[in-house]
MARFI-958167 format. One record per residue: residue in one letter; x, y, z of N, C-alpha, C in turn. Coordinates in pm, whole numbers, padded with zeros to 5 digits, always signed. Example, Ala and Ser with C-alpha at 12.3 -4.5 7.8 and 13.67 -1.06 7.14 Angstrom:
2
a+01319-00569+00780+01230-00450+00780+01320-00330+00780;s+01285-00225+00708+01367-00106+00714+01290+00003+00787;
***
This chain:
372
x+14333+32348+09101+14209+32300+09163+14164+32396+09272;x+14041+32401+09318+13956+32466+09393+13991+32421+09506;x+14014+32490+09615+14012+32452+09756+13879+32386+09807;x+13789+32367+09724+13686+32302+09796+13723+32214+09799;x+13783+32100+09679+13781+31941+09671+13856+31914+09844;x+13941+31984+09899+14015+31950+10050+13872+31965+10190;x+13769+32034+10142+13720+32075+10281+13562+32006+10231;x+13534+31900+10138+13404+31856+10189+13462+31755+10090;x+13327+31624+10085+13310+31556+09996+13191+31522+09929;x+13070+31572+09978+12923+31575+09956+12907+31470+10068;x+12758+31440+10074+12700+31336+10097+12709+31190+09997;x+12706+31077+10100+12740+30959+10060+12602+30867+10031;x+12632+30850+09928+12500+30724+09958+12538+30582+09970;x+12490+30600+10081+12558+30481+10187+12516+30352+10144;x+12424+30325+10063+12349+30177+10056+12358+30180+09913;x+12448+30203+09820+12408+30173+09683+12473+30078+09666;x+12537+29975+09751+12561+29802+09685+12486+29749+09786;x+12379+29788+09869+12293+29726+09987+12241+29614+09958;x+12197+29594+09841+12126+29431+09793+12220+29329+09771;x+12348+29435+09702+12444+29257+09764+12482+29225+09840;x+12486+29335+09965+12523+29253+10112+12387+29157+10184;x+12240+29221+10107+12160+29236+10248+12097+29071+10238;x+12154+29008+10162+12117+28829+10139+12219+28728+10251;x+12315+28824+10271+12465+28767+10326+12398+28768+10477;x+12427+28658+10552+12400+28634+10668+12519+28620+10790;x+12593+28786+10771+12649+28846+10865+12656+28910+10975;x+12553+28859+11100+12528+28938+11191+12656+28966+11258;x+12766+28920+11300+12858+28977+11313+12947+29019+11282;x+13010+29123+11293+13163+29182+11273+13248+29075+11247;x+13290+29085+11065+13405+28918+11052+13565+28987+11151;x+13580+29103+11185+13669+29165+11181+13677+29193+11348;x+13598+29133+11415+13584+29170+11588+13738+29151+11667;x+13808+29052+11591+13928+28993+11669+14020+29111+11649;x+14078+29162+11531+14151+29279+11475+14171+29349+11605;x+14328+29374+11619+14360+29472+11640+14301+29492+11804;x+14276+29342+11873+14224+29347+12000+14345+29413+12123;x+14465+29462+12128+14514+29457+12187+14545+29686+12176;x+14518+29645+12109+14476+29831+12061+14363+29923+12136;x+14288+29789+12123+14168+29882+12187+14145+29825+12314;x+14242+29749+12376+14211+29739+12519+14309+29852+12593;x+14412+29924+12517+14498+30023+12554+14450+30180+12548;x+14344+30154+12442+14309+30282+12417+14253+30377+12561;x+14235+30504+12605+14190+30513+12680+14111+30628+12661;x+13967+30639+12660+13911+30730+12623+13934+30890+12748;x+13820+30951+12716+13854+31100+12756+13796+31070+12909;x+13868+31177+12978+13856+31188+13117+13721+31240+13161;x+13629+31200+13250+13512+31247+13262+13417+31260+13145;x+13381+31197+13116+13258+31191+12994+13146+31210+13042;x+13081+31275+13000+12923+31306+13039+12834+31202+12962;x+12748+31134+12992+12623+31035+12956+12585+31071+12841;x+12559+31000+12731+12466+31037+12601+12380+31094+12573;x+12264+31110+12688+12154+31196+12654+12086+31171+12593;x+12069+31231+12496+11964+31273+12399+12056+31294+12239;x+12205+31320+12290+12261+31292+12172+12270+31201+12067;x+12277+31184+11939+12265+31079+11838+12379+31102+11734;x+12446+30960+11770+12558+30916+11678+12556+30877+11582;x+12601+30856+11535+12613+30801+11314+12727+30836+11241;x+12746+30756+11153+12845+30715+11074+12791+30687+10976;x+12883+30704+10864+12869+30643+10731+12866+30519+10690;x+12852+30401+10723+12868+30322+10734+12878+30192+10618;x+13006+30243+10507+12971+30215+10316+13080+30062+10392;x+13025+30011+10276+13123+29874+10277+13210+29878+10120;x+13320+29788+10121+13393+29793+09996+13371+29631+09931;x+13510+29644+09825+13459+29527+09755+13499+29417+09859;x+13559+29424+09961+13634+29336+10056+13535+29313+10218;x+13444+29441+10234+13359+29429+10315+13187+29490+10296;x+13127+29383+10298+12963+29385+10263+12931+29452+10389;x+12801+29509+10321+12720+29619+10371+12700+29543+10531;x+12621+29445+10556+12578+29386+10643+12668+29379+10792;x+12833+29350+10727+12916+29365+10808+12916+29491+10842;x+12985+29600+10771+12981+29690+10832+12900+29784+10864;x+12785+29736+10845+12678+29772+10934+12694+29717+11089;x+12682+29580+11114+12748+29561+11249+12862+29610+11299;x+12941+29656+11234+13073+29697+11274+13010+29850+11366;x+12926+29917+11279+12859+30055+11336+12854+30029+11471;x+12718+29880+11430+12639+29910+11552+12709+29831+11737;x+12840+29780+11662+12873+29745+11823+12991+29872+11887;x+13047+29974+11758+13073+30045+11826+12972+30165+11892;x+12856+30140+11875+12763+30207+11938+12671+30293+11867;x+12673+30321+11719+12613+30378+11652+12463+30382+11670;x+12401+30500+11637+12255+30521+11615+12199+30537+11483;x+12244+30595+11417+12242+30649+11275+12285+30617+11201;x+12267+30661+11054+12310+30614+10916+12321+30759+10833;x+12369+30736+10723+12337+30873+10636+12254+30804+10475;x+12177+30831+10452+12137+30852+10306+12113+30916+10244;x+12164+30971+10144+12175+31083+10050+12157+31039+09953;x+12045+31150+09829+11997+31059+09717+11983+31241+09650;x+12061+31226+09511+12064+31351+09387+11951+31330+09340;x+11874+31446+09342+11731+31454+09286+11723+31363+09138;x+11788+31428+09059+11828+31410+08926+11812+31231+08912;x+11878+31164+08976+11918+31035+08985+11764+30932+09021;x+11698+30996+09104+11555+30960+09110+11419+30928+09038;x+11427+31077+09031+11302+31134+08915+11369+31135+08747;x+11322+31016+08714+11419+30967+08573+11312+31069+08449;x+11189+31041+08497+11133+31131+08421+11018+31210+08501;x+10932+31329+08441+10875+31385+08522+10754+31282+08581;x+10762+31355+08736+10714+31294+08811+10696+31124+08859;x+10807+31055+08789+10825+30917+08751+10958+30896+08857;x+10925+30826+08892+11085+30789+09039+11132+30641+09018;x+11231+30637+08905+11278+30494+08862+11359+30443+08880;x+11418+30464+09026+11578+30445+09056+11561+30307+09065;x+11677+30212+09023+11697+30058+09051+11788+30040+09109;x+11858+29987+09165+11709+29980+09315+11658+30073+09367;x+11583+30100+09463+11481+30157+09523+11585+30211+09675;x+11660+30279+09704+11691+30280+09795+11648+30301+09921;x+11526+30372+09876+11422+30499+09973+11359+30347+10045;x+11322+30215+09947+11218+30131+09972+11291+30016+10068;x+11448+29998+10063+11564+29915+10094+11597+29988+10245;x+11552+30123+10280+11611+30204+10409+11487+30150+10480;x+11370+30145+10416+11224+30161+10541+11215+29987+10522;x+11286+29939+10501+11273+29761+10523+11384+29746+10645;x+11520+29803+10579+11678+29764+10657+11665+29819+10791;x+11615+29954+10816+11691+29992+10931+11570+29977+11060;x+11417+30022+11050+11334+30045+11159+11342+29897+11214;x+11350+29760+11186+11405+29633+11287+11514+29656+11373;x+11646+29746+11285+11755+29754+11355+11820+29847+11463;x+11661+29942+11467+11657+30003+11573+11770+30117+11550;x+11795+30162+11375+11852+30278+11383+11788+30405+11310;x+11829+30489+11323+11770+30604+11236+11842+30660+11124;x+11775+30763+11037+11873+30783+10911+11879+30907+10906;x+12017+31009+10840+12016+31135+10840+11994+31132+10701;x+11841+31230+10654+11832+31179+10510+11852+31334+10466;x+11930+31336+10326+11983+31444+10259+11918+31392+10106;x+11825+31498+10038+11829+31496+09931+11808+31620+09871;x+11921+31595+09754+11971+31698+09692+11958+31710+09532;x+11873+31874+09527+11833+31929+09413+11994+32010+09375;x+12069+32013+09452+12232+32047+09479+12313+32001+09535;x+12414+31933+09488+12560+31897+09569+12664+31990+09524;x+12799+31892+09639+12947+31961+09628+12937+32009+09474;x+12933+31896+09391+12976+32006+09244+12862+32039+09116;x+12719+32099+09165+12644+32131+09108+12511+32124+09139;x+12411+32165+09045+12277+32161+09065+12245+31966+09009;x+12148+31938+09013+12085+31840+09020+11962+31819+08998;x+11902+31862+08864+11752+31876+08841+11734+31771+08766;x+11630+31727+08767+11583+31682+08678+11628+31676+08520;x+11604+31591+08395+11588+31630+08224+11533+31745+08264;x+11429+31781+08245+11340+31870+08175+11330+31946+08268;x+11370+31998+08359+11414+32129+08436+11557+32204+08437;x+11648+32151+08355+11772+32158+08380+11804+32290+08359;x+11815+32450+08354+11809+32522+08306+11722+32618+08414;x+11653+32612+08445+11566+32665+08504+11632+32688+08648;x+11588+32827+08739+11612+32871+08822+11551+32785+08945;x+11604+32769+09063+11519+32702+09173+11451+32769+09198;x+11429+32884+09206+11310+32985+09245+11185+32978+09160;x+11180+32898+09005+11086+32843+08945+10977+32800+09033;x+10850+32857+08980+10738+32774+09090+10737+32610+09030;x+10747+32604+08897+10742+32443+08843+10865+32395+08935;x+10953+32402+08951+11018+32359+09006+11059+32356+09133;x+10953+32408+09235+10930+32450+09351+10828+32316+09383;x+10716+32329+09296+10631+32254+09284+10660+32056+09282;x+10742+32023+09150+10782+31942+09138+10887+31858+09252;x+10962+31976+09324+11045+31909+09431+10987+31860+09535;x+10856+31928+09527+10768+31875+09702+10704+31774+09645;x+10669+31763+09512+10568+31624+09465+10720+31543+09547;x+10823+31528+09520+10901+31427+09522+10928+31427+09652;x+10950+31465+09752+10921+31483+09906+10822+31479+09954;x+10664+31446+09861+10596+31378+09925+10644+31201+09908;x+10663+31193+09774+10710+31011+09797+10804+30961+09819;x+10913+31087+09873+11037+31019+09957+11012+31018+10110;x+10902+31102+10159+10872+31076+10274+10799+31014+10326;x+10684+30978+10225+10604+30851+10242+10682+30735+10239;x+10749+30661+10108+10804+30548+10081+10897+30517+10229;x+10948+30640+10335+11005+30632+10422+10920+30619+10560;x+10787+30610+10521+10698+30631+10675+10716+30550+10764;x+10775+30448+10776+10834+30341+10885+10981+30369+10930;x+11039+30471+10876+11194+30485+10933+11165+30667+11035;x+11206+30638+11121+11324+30709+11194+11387+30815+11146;x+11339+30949+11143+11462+31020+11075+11528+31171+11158;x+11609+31207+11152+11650+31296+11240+11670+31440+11192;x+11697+31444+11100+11664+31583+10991+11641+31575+10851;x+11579+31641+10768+11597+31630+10627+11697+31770+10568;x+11794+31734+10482+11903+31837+10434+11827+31869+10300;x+11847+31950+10232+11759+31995+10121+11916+32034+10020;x+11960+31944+10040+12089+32013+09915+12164+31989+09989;x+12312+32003+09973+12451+31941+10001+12567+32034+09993;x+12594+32108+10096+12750+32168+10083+12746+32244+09965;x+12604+32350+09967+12533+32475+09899+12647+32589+09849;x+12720+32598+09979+12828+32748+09908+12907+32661+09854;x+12999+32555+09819+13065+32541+09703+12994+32568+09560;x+12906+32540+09540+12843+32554+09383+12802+32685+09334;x+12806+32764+09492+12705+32915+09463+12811+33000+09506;x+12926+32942+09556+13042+33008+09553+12966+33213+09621;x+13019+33273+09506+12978+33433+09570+12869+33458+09458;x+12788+33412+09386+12693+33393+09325+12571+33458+09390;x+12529+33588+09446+12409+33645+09517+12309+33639+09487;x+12280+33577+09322+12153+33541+09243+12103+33410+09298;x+12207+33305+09277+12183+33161+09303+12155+33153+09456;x+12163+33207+09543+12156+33199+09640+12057+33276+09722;x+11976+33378+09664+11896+33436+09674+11786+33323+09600;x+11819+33290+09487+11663+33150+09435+11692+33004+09537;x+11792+32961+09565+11783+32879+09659+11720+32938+09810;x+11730+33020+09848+11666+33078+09962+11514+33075+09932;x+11466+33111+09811+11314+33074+09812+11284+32925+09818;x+11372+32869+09737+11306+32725+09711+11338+32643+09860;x+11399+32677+09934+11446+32582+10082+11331+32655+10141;x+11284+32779+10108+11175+32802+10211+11022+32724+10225;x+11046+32697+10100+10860+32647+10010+10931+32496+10071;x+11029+32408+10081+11033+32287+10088+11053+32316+10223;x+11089+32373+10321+11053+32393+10440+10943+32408+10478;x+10872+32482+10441+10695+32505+10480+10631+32340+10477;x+10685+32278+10322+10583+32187+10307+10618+32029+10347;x+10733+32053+10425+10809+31947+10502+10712+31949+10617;x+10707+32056+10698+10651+32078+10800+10460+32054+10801;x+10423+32034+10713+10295+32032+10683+10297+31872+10699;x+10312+31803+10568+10311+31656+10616+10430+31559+10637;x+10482+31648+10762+10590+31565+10850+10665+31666+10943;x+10520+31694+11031+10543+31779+11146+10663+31765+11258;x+10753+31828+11277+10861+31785+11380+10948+31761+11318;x+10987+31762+11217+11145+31663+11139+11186+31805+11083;x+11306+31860+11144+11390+31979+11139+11442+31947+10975;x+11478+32067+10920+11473+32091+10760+11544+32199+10759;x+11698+32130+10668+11793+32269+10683+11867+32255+10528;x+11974+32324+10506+12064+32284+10428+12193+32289+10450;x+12281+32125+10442+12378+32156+10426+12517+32241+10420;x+12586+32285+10476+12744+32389+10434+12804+32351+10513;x+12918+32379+10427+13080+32356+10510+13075+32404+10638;x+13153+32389+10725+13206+32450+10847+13257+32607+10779;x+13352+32552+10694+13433+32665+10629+13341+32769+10599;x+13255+32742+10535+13128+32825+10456+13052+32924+10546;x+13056+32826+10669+12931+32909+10754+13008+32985+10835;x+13169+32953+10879+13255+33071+10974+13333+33161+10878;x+13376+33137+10737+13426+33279+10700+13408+33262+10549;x+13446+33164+10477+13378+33208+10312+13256+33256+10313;x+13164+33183+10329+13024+33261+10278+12903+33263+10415;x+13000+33344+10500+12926+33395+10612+12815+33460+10622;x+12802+33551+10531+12710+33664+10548+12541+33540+10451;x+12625+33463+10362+12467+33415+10255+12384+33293+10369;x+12554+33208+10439+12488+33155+10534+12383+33174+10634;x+12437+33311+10674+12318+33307+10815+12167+33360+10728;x+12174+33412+10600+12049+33438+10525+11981+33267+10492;x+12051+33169+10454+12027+33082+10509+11937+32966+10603;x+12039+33025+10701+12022+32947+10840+11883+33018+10893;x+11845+33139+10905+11732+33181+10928+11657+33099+10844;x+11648+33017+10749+11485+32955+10685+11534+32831+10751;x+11572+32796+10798+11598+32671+10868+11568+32630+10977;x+11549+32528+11013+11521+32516+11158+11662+32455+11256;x+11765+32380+11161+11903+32360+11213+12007+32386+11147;x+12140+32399+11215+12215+32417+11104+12299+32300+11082;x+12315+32297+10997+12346+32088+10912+12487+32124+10854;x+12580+32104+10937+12710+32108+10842+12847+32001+10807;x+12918+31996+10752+13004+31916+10701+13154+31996+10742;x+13251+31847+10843+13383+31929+10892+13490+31782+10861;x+13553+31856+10784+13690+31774+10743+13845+31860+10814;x+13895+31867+10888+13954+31992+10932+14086+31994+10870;x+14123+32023+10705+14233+32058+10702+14252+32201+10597;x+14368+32210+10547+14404+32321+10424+14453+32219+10340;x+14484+32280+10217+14484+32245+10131+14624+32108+10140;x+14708+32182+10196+14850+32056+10230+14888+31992+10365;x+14769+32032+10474+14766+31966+10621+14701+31947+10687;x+14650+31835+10760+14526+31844+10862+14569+31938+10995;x+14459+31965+11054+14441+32059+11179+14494+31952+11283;x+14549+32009+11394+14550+31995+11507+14452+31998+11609;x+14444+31933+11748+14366+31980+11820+14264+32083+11859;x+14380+32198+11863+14333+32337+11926+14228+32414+11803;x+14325+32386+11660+14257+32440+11572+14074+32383+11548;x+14078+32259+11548+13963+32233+11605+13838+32290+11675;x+13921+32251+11788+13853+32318+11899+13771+32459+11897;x+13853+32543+11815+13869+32699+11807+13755+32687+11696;x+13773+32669+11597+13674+32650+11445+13494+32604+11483;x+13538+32501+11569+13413+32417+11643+13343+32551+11747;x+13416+32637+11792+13360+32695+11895+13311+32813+11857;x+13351+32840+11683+13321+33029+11655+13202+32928+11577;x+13203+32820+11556+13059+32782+11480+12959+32814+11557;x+12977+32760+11654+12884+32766+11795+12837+32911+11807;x+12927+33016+11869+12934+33165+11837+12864+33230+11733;x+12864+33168+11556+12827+33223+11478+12658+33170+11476;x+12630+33085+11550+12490+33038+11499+12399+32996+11657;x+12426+33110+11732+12399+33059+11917+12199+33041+11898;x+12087+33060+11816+11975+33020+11826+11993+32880+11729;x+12055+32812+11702+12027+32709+11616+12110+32550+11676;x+12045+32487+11704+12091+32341+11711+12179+32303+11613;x+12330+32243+11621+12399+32166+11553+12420+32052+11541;x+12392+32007+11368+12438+31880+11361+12566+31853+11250;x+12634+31775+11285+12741+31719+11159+12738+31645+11115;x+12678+31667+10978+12608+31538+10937+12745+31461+10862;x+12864+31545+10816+12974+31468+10797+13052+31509+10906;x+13192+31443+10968+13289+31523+11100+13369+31411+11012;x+13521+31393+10981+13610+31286+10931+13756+31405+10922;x+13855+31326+10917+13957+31312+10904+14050+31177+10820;x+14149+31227+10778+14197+31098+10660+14338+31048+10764;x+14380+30917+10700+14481+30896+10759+14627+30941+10652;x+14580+30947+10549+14722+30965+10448+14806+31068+10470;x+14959+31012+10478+15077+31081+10509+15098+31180+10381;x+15034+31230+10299+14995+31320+10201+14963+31458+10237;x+14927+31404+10362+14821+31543+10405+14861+31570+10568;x+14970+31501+10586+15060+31469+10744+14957+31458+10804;x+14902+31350+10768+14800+31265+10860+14854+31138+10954;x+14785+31076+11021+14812+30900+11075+14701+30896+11138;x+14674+30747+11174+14596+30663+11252+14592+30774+11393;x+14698+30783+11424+14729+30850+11590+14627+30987+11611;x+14702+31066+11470+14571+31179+11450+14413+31158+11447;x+14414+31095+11332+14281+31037+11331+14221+31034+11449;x+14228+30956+11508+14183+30917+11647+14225+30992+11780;x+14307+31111+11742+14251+31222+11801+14145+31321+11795;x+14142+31300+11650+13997+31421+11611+13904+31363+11645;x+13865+31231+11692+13787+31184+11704+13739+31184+11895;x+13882+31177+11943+13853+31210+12059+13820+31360+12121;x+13893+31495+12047+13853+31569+12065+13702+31619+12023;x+13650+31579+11948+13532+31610+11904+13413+31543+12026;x+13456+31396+12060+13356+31357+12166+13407+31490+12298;x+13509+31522+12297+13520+31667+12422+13451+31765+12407;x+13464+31809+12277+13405+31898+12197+13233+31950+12264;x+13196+31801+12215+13045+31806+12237+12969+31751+12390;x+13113+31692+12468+13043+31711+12596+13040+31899+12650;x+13131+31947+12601+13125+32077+12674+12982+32177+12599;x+12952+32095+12519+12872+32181+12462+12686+32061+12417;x+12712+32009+12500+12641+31871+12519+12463+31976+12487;x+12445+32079+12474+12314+32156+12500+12295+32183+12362;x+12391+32182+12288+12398+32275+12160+12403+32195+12043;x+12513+32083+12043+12510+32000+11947+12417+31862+11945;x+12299+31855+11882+12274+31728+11897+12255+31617+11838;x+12340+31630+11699+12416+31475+11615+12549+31503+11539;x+12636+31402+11567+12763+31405+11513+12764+31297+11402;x+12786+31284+11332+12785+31149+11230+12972+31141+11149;x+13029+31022+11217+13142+31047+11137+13155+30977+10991;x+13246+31025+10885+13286+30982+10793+13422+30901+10710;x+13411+30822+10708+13355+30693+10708+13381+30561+10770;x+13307+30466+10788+13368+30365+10906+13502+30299+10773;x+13473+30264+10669+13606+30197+10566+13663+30252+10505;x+13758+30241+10452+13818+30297+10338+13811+30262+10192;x+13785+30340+10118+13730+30277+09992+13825+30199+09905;x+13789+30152+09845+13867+30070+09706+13926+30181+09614;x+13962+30106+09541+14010+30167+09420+13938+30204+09300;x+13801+30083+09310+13726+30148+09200+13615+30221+09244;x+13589+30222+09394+13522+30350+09439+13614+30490+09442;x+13725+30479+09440+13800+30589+09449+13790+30654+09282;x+13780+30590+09179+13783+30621+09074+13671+30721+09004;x+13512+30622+09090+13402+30684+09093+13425+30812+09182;x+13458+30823+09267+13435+30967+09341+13541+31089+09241;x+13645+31011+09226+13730+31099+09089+13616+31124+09011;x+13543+31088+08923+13476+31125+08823+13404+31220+08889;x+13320+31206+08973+13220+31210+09030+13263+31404+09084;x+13360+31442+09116+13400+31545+09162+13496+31631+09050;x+13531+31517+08952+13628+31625+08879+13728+31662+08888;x+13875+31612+08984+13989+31595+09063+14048+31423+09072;x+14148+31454+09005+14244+31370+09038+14364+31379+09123;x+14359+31541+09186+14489+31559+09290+14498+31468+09330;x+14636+31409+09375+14680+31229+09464+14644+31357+09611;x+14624+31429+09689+14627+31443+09773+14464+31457+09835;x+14369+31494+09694+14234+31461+09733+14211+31340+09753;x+14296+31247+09653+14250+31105+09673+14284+31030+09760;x+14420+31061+09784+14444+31045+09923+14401+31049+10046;x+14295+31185+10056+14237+31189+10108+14080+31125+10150;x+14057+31068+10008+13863+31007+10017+13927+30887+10030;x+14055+30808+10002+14060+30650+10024+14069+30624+10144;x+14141+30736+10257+14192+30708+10378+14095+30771+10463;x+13956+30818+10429+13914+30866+10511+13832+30763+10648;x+13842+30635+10660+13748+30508+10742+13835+30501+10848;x+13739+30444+10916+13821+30430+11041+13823+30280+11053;x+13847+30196+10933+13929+30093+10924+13974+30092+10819;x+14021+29957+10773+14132+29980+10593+13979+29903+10515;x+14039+29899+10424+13946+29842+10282+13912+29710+10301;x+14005+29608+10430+14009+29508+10438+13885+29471+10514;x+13874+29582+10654+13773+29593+10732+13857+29564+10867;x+13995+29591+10887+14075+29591+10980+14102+29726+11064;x+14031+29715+11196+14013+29854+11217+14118+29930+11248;x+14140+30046+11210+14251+30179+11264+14251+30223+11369;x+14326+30303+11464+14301+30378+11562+14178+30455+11570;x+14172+30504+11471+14019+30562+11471+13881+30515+11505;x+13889+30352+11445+13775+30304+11510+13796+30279+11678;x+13871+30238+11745+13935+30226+11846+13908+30347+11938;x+13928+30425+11916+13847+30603+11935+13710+30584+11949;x+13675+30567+11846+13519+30580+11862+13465+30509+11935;x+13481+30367+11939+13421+30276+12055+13462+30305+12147;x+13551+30361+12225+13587+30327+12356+13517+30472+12397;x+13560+30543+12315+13471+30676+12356+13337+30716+12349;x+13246+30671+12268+13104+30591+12256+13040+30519+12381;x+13148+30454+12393+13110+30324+12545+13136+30386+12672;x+13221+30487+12710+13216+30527+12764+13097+30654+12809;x+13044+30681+12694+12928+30815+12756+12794+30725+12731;x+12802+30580+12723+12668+30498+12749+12576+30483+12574;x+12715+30485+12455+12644+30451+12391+12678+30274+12365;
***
């Protein structure tokens, strides 16, 4: 297997069982009592600087054991701002120019969230972690195609309309780009046109909403450094995804720290956001709860020291998935390593039950403390 399946997972689409939670009349956390004696011990980081202007978010998926609704509250009392929604072109536009998804997710975000006073990091992708994503009747065709230059902005006009009541904080144009284009100088040279034309025409009707694409951490500090910053120049931010391990261990602190700071270094005119930041708990990957919820604390350090530069973190994910979501993301990626899977079941910062981990415990106290 490819070292990618260890260092991303794509974007999540966070609301695709949203209609069976959103009838359920769960305004609170069933799970508030859990684990109360954890998080009155926890003690967040020393000197925290105030929130700002910064904006938090999480993934916030529910399993078969916890509905959307809940852990949506679960987000929002540890302080959350944000959401993620991510939607594969392909999956949309069923036929040309025809947008027949059932449900409507685009129509389920601009109902759910502008009452709830949150915003959404919206990613949609003509590309993810493991491929292109066109349409039937484009499939074949180069992104640098004007038909297909053309056709992607028809559809970013009615994903940004159908969205004109929500909140949004960037639009991603594709998903964790250098895995699929790998050292590919063709593919990446026609994606550089086509992010430019959907950049221009983002900015036309929906002035102000920053428009980037997607890449690894990994991608943008040493695999595909040089295509990145070709890139990051048509962009207005740089949008990336950080899982911090190798193939058989998660990172430590420092390593962190260090990775987080040559990002910074490699991209000093561009605002950062993470639109994924996660860590797993499985002893597969000499993980735990303890870790967990260190990366989580170092990262809120992270970004006070650099409180100018970064301005959204979004972690991944508040649950841990099931088994038959774990099965779907198997398909879905093409890997059955037990140590990838290991890795996407344990990645929440509670269990499947909705019983929170150290990790959530992290996040709230450290959240609450800089005034979110």
């Amino acid at each position: 297997m490819k070292k990618k399946i260890f260092v991303v997972l794509g974007g999540i689409i966070i609301l695709f069982l949203l209609l069976n939670g959103n009838n359920k009349k769960t305004d609170k956390p069933n799970g508030e009592s859990q684990n109360t004696q954890s998080r009155q011990t926890y003690q967040p980081s020393s000197r925290p600087l105030p929130k700002g202007g910064r904006i938090l978010g999480i993934d916030a998926n529910e399993t078969d054991s916890v509905d959307y609704n809940t852990a949506f509250a679960l987000a929002k009392e540890a302080g959350v701002q944000a959401v993620s929604l991510s939607l594969n072109w392909d999956s949309f536009e069923t036929e040309p120019e025809k947008y027949g998804l059932e449900p409507n997710y685009l129509q389920i975000a601009n109902l759910y969230y502008p009452p709830r006073n949150t915003s959404v990091n919206l990613s949609i992708r003509p590309v993810d972690t493991n491929g292109k994503h066109l349409p039937a009747d484009l499939r074949g065709k180069k992104l640098s195609d004007p038909v297909v230059i053309e056709r992607f902005n028809k559809f970013l006009d009615y994903a940004l309309e159908t969205l004109k009541d929500t909140g949004l904080n960037f639009l991603a144009v594709g998903n964790e780009i250098d895995i699929p284009f790998g050292g590919n100088a063709q593919e990446w040279e026609e994606y550089g046109v086509f992010l430019k034309e959907a950049a221009n025409h983002v900015h036309k009707i929906k002035p102000g909403l920053p428009v980037g694409a997607v890449i690894t951490l990994n991608g943008l500090n040493e695999n595909r450094q040089e295509q990145s910053k070709k890139i990051g120049q048509l962009s207005d931010i740089v949008i990336t995804t950080y899982y911090p391990m190798t193939e058989t261990a998660v990172k430590n602190s420092g390593e962190v720290e260090k990775e987080v700071e040559n990002l910074l270094k490699n991209y000093p005119d561009r605002p950062i956001y993470f639109a994924e930041a996660g860590m797993p708990t499985t002893s597969l990957l000499g993980s735990s709860q303890e870790k967990q919820a260190q990366f989580i604390k170092t990262m809120f350090q992270i970004w006070d020291k650099n409180i100018s530069r970064i301005k959204l973190v979004s972690f991944s994910w508040l649950n841990d998935i099931s088994e038959s979501q774990s099965r779907n993301f198997e398909k879905y990626y093409g890997s059955s390593d037990p140590k990838f899977l290991g890795f996407l079941q344990t990645l929440g910062l509670m269990d499947r039950e909705g019983k929170a981990k150290k990790g959530y415990d992290a996040l709230k106290a450290e959240a609450k403390a800089r005034g979110w």
